[in-house]
C-alpha positions as CSV (number, residue, x, y, z in Angstrom):
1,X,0.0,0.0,0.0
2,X,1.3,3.7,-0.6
3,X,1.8,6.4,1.9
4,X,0.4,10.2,1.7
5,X,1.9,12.2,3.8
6,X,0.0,15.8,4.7
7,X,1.8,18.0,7.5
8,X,-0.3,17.9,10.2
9,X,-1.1,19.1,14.0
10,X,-3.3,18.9,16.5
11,X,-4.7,21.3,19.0
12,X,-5.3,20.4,22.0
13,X,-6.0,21.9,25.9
14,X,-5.6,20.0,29.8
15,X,-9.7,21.2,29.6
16,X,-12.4,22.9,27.9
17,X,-12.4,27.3,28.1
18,X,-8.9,27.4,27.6
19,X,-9.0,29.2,24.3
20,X,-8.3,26.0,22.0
21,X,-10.6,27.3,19.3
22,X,-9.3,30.7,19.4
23,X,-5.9,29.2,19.0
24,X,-6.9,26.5,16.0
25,X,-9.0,28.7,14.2
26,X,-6.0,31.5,14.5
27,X,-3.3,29.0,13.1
28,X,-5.2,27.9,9.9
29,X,-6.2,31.4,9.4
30,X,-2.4,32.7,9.8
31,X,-1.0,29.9,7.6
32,X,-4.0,30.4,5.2
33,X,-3.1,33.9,4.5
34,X,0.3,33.0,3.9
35,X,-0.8,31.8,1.1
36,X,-0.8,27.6,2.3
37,X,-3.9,25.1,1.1
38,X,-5.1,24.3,4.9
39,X,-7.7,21.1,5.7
40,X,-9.2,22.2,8.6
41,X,-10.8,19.3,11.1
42,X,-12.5,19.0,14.5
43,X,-11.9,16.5,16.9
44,X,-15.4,15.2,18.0
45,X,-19.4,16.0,17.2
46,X,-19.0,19.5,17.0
47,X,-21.0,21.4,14.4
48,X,-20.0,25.1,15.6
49,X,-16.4,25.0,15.7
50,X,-16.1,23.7,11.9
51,X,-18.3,26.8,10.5
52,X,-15.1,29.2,11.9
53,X,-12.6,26.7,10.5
54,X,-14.6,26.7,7.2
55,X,-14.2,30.4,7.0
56,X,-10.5,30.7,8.4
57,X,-9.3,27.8,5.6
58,X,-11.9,28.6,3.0
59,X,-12.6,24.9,2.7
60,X,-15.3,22.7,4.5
61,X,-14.4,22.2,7.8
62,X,-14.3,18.3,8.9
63,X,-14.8,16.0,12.0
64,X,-12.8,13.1,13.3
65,X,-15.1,11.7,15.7
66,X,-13.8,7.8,16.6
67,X,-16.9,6.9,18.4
68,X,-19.6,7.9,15.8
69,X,-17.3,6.4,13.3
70,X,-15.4,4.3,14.3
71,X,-11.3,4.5,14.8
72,X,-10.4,3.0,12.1
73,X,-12.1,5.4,9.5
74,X,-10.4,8.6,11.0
75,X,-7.3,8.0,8.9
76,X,-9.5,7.7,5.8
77,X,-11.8,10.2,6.6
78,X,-8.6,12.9,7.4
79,X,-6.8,12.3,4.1
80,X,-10.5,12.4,2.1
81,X,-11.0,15.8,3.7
82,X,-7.0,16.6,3.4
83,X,-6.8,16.0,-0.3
84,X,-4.5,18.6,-1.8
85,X,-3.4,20.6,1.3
86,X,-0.1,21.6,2.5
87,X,-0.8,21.1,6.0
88,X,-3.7,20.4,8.6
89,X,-4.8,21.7,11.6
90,X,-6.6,19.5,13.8
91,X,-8.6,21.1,17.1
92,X,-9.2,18.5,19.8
93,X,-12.2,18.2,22.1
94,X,-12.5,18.7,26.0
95,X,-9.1,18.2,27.6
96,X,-6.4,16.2,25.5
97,X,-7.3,12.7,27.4
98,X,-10.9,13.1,27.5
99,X,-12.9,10.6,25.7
100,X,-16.3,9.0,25.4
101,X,-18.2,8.4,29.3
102,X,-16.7,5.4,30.6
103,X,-14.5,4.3,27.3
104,X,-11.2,4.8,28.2
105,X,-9.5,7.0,25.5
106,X,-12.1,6.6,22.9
107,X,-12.9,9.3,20.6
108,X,-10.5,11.7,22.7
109,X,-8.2,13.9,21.1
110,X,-5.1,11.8,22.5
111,X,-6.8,8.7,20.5
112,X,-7.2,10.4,17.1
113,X,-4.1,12.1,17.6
114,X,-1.9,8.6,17.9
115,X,-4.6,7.5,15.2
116,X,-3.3,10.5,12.9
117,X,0.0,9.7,14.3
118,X,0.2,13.6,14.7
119,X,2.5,15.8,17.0
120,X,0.3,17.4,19.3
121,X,0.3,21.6,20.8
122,X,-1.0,22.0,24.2
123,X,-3.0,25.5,24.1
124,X,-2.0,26.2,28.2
125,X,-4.3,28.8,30.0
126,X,-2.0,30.6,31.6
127,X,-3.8,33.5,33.4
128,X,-3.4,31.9,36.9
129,X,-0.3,30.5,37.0
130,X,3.6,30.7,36.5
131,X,5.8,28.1,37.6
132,X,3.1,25.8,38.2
133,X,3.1,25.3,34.2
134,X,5.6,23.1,33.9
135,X,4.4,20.6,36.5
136,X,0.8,20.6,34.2
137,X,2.7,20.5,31.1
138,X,5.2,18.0,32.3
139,X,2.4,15.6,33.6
140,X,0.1,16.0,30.4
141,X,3.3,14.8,28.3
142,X,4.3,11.7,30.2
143,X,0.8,10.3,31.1
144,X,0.7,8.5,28.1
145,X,4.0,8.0,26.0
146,X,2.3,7.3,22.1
147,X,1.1,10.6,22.4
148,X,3.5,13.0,21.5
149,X,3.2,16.3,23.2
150,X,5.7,18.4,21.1
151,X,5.0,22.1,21.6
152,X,3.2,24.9,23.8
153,X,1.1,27.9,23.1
154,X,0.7,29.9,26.0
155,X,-2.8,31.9,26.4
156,X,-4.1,34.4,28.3
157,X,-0.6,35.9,29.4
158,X,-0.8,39.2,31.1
159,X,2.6,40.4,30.6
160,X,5.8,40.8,29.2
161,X,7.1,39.5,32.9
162,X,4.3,36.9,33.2
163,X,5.5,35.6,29.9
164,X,9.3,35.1,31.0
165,X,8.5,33.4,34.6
166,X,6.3,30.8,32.2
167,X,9.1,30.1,29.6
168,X,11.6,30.1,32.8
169,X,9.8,27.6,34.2
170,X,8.8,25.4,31.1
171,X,12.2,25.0,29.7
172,X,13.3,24.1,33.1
173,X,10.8,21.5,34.2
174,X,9.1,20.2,31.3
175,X,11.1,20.4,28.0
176,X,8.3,21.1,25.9
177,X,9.2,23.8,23.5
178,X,6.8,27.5,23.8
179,X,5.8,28.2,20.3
180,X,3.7,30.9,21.4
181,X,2.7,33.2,23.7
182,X,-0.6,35.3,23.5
183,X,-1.6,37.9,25.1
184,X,-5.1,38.6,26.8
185,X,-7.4,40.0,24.0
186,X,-10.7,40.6,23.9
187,X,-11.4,41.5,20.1
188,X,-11.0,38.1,19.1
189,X,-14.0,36.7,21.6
190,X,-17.0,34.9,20.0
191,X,-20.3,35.6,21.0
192,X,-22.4,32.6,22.7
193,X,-25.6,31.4,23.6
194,X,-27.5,28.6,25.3
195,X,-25.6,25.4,22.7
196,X,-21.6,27.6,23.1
197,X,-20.7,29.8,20.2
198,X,-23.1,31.3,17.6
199,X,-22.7,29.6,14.6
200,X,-20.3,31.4,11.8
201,X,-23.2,30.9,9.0
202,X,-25.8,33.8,11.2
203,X,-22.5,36.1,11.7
204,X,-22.0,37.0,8.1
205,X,-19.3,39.5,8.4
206,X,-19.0,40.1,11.6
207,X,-17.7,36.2,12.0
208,X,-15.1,37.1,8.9
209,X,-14.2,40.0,11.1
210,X,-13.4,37.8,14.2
211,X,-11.9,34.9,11.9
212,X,-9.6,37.6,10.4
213,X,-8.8,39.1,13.9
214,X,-7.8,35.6,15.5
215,X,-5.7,34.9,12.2
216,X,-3.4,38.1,12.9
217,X,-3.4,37.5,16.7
218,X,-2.1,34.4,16.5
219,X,0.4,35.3,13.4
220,X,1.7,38.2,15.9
221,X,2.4,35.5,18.9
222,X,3.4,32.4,17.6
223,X,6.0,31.2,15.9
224,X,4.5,29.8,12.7
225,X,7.7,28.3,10.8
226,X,8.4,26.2,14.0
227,X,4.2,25.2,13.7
228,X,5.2,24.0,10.2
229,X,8.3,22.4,10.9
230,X,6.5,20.4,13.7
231,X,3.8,19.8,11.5
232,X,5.7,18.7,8.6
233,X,7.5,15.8,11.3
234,X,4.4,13.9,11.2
235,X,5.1,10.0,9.3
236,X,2.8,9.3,6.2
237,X,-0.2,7.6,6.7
238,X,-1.4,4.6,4.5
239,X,-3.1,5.7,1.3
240,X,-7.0,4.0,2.3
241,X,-8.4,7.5,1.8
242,X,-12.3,7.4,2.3
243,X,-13.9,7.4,-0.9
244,X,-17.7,8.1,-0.3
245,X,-18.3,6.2,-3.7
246,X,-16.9,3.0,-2.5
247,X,-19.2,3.4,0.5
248,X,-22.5,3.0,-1.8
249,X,-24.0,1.7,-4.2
250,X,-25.9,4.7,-6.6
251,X,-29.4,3.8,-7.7
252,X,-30.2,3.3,-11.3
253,X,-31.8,5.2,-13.6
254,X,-33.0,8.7,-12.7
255,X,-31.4,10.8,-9.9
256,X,-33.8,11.7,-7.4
257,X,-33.5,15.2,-6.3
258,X,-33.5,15.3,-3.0
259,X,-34.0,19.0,-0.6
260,X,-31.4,19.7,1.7
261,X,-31.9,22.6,4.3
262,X,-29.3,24.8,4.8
263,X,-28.9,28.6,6.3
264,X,-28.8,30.0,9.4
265,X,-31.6,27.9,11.0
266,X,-30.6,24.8,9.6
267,X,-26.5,24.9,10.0
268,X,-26.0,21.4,11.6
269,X,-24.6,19.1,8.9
270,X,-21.4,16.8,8.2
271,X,-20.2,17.3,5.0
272,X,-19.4,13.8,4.8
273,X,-23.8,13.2,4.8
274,X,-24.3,15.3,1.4
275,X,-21.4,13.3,0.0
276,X,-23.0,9.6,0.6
277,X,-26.0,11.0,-0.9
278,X,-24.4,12.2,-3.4
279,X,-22.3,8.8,-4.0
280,X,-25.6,7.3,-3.7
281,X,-27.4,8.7,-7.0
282,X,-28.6,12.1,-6.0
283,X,-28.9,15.2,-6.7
284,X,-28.7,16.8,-3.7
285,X,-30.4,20.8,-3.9
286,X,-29.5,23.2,-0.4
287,X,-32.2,25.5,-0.2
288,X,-32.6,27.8,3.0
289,X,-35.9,27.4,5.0
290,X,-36.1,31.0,6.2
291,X,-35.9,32.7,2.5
292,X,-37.2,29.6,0.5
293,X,-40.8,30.3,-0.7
294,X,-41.1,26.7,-2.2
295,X,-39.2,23.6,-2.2
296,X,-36.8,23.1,-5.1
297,X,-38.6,22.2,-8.1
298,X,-38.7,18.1,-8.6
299,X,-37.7,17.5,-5.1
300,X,-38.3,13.8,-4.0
301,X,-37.4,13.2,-0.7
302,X,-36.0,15.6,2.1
303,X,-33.6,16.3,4.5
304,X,-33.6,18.3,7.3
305,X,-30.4,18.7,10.0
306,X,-29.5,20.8,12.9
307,X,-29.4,24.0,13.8
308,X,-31.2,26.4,16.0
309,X,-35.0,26.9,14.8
310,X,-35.6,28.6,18.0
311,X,-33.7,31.8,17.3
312,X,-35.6,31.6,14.3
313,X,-38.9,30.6,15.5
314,X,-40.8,34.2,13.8
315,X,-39.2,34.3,10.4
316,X,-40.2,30.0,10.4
317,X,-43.1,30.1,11.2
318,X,-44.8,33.3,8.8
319,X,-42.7,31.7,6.0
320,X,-46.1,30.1,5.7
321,X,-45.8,28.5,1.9
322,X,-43.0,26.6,2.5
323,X,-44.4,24.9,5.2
324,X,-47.2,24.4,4.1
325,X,-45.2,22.7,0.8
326,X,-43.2,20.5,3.3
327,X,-46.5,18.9,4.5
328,X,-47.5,18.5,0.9
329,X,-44.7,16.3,0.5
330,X,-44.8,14.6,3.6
331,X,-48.3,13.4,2.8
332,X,-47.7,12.7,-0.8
333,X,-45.0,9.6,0.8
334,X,-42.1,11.7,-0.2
335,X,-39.2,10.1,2.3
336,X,-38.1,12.8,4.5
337,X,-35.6,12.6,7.6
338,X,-34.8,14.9,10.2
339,X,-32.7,15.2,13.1
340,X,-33.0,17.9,16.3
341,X,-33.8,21.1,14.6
342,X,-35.4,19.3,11.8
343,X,-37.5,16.9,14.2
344,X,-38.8,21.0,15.8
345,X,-39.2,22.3,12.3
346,X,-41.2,19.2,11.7
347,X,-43.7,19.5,15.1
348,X,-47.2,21.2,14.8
349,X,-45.6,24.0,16.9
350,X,-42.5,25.3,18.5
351,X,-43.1,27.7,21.6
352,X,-46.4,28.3,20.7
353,X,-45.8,29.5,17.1
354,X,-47.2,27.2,14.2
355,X,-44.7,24.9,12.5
356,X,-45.0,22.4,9.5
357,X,-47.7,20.1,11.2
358,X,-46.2,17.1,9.5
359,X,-46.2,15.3,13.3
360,X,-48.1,15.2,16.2
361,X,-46.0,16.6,18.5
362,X,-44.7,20.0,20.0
363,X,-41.5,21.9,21.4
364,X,-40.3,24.3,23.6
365,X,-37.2,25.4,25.0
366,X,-36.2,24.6,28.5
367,X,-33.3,25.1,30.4
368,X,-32.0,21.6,30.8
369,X,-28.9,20.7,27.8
370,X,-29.1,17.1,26.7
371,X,-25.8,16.3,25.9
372,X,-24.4,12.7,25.1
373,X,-23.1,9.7,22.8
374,X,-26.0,7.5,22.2
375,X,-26.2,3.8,20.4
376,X,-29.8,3.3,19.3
377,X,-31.5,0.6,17.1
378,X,-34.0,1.3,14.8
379,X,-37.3,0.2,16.3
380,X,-39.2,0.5,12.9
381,X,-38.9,0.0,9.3
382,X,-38.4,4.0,7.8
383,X,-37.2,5.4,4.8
384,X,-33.4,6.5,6.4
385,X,-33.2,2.7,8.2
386,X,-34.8,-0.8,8.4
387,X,-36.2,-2.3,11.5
388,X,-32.7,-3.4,13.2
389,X,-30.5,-0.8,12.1
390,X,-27.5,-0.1,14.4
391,X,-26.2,3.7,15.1
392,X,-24.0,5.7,17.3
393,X,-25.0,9.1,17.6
394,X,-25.6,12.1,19.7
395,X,-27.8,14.5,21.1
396,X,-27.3,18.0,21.9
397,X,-30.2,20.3,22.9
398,X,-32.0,22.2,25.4
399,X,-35.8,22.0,23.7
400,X,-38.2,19.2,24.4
401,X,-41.0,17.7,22.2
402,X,-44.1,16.6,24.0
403,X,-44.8,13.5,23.1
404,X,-40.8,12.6,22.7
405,X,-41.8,9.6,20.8
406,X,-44.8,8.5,18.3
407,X,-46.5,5.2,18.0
408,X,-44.1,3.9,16.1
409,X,-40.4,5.7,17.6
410,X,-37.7,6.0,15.4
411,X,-35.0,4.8,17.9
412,X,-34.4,2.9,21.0
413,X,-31.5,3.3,23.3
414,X,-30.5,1.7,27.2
415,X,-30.1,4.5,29.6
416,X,-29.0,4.2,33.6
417,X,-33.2,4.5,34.2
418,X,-33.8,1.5,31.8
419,X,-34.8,1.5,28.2
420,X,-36.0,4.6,26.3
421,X,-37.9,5.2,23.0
422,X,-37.6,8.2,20.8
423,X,-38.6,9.5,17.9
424,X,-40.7,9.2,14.9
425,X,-40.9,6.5,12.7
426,X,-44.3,7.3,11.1
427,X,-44.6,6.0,7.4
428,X,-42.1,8.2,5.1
429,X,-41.0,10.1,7.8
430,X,-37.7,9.9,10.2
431,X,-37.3,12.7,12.1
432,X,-35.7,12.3,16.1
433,X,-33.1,14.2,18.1
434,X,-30.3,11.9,17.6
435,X,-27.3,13.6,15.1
436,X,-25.8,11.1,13.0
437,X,-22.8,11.0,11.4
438,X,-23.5,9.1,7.9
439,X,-19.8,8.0,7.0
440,X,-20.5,5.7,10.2
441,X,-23.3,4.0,8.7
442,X,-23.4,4.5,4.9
443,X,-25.9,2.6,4.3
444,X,-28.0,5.4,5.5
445,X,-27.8,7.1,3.1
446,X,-28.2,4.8,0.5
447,X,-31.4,3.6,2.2
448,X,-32.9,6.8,1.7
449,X,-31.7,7.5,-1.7
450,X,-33.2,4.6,-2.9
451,X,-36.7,5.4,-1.3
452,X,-36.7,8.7,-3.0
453,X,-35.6,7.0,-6.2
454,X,-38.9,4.3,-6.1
455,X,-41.0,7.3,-5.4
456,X,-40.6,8.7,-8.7
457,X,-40.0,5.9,-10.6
């Protein structure tokens, strides 16, 4: 087998808040503007993070996210997304060793950094602490010795003296090389709400502005050449790049058209789903739900992801023809799947304004996050999976439809409290909270696919 080998890092933090996005976003804006091809990836099911990436690279920001996947696709699905870069930028998830509940290091950053068998930069929140660096450094790079802690970028330094007591201390105690060392800044924060950071897609410009302003913050305060050199020490990985084509097999005859929401309300989508369905015979048509007056023309089945309908309930809801075309196709056995946002979108009604009406249920939000890795079976036959079907997934949400399940639920999962249903599996319809990752099951996609193709055949 042949080799590819793509420069690569990855980003990762002892914990969460530490500034790892500002940091990874900074670094592929910074080596994007001068002038390098960067493949930008996130570590984990995050669907916010990648929208900043997207716009720092200028190229679709991509997840590596073991459990939903499976480890021995992130390889494959890195080079895929890495085709024809000079060098990647990988941010991690949580702290550096922090992986799926009770699963050892699965799906943490340290995992799919060893999987990548990528160098690793430990973005080190530095604003209360001096000496006591090194020891934290020092223990996150001998806990575990196939991970290969090779640099650090200091954040949130308050001063020129602050800065030399934390190198002092680093090259005495730890040996990890500083490749940076940035200063407290507050025109680079992101604005955040109830899910963590707005999404880049409903920031227009002022997200370019703060993409921009973390590229030449991070280009002022750390070294870039010695990013690249470290980068460029990765080994090659085996060529068994992830081909969505050689995941499914395309339906003959016609390509069925099949809707895809997009735009602000609907931003919550992995790349990698649009190309299985792609792979799998169709002609897949973005449309945005809160400017669409109509579905686009010849659709035959529909997909609906993520997002935050709630911020968006108003402009939803009066956008009263193309909800009222959704239920037209949902009751003319048009296949049509939909996951958290969608599933809302979907309801009769969300907070007490009037939504599509295609099921017989309603949302609203609440202050309680539903947060988790989930592995569900299919309870009943649908047009996205057959009675049986296996998936890991997860949720992420602070609404709540009432009832939470139909007659016939789209999935079941165990929880601590016993078994729970959830969902709707009602005819052509999937819609549910659960966020799937396709390249984990392809066969998702070519399920539905070829439910939209026998439609208009």
């Amino acid at each position: 087998m042949s080799t590819v080998n793509i420069p690569r890092i990855v980003v990762a933090a002892p914990a969460s808040g530490t500034g790892k996005t500002t940091v990874a976003t900074g670094l592929m804006a910074a080596l994007s503007a001068r002038g390098l091809a960067v493949s930008p990836h996130k570590v984990g099911p995050d669907y916010i993070d990648p929208g900043y990436h997207s716009l720092a690279a200028g190229r679709p920001g991509r997840n590596l996210d073991a459990w939903m996947c499976g480890p021995q696709r992130i390889a494959p699905l890195f080079l895929h997304g890495a085709a024809g870069a000079d060098v990647a930028v990988v941010e991690g998830v949580m702290g550096l060793f922090d992986g799926a509940s009770g699963q050892g290091e699965l799906a943490s950053t340290a995992h799919v950094a060893k999987l990548l068998k990528a160098p690793v930069v430990l973005v080190v929140d530095a604003s209360s602490q001096s000496r006591s660096v090194a020891a934290l450094v020092h223990g996150f790079a001998s806990w575990d010795p196939e991970v290969r802690l090779a640099g650090v970028i200091l954040n949130r330094v308050a001063s020129d003296r602050h800065e030399l007591l934390l190198r002092e201390a680093l090259e005495e105690g730890s040996g990890v090389p500083v490749l940076g060392s940035v200063r407290r800044s507050a025109a680079v924060a992101t604005p955040s709400r109830h899910l963590g950071l707005i999404p880049a897609v409903e920031r227009s410009a002022e997200a370019l502005r703060a993409v921009r302003d973390m590229g030449e913050l991070i280009a002022a305060s750390v070294d870039l050449d010695a990013v690249l050199a470290l980068a460029r020490t990765a080994p090659p990985l085996p060529d068994a790049t992830w081909d969505p084509a050689a995941e499914v097999t395309p339906v003959a005859g016609r390509r069925p058209r099949i809707a895809l929401a997009a735009g602000a309300a609907f931003s919550f989508s992995y790349a990698e789903n649009a190309e299985l369905l792609a792979a799998a015979g169709a002609e897949v048509l973005p449309f945005d739900p809160l400017h669409a007056r109509d579905l686009p023309a010849g659709t035959a089945g529909l997909v609906i992801g993520g997002g935050f309908p709630e911020m968006y309930v108003a402009e939803l809801s009066a956008n009263t023809a193309l909800r009222g075309a959704i239920r037209a196709l949902a009751a003319d056995g048009a296949p049509v799947a939909a996951e958290c946002a969608g599933l809302l979108y979907l309801g009769q009604e969300l907070d007490g304004r009037p939504m599509c009406g295609v099921l017989d249920t309603g949302a609203r939000m609440t202050e309680r996050l539903t947060l988790g890795y989930r592995e569900a079976v299919a309870l009943h036959d649908s047009p996205l999976a057959p009675a049986g079907t296996r998936v890991r997934g997860h949720e992420f949400h602070r609404t709540v439809c009432e009832p939470g399940a139909g007659k016939e639920p789209a999935w079941g999962w165990r929880t601590p409290a016993g078994p729970r249903t959830e969902g709707f599996a009602a005819g052509n319809v999937h819609a549910s909270y659960l966020h799937l990752h396709w390249a984990g099951a392809p066969q998702l996609a070519e399920h539905f696919v070829a439910a939209a193709a026998g439609r208009q055949s």
